[in-house]
N, C-alpha and C positions, 0 to 999 in steps of 0.2 A: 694717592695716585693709583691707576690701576695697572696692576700687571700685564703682561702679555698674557698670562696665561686663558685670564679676565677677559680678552678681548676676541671679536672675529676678525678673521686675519683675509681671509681668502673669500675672493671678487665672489667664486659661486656661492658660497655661504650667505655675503651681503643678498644676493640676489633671489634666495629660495626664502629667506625670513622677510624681504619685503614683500615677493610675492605671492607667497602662502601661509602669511601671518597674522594675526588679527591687528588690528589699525588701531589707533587713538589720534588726533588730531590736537591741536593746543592751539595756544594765539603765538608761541614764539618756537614747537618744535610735534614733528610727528613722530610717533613713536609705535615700531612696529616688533609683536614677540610675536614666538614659536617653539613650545615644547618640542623637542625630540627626542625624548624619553632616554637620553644617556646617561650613563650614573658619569659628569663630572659636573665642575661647577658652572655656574650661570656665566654667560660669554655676553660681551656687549660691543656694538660697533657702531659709527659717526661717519655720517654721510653729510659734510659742506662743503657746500659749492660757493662758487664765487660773486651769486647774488647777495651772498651774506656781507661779503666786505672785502678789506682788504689782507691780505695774508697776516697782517697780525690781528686783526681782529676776527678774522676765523680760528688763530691758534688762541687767542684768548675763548673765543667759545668754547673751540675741542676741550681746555684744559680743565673748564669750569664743567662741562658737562661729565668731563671723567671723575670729577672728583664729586659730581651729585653720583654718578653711577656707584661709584667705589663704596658709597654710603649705605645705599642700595641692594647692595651685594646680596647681606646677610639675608633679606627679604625674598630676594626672588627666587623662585624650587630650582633646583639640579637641572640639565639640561637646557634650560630654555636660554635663548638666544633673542638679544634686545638691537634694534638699531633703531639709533632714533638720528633722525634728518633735521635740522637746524630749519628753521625760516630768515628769511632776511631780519624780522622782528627781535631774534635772538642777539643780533649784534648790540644793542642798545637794552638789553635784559638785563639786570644784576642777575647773581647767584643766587639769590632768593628767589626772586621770580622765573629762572630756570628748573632749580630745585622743585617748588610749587610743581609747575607742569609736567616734565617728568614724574615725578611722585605722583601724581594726580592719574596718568593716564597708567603708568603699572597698576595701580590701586581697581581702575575701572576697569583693565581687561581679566580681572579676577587672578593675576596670578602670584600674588603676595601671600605668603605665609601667615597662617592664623596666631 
């Protein structure tokens, strides 16, 4: 599971990492980072909405995606800040195929550790 510590809490935070973060798009989830050069650990936050389902199969998303994130952690540099946005597609994703995509687009915006 991820901690709070782990996570973005505050509406303006969600707001400055979607809109001045580099983008990656997927078939079941968008995922958008932002370095901000703080010495603490990597933050991650979850944006679904209700074209995804019904409240438990959006809390089944959330959970599964914190626990790809959580996985995640050790990979991504200090500072930077993840939200990634669900698509309707995600509700019928296993955790494999969420994991895949996430992993896939950290990997593509270059910000994983060598």
């Amino acid at each position: 599971m991820l901690a709070r510590p782990f996570r973005v809490t505050r509406g303006s935070d969600y707001r400055l990492v979607v809109r001045r973060g580099s983008r990656c798009g997927g078939a079941k989830v968008v995922t958008s980072m932002l370095t901000t050069g703080e010495s603490r650990a990597a933050r991650f936050g979850f944006i679904i909405s209700k074209q995804v389902g019904t409240a438990v199969v959006r809390n089944t998303v959330r959970r599964r995606l914190k626990a790809v994130c959580a996985e995640a952690l050790p990979r991504v540099p200090e500072g930077t800040d993840v939200v990634i946005r669900a698509l309707p597609a995600s509700a019928t994703a296993t955790y494999a195929e969420l994991s895949a995509d996430v992993n896939r687009c950290i990997e593509r915006l270059g910000q994983v550790r060598p």
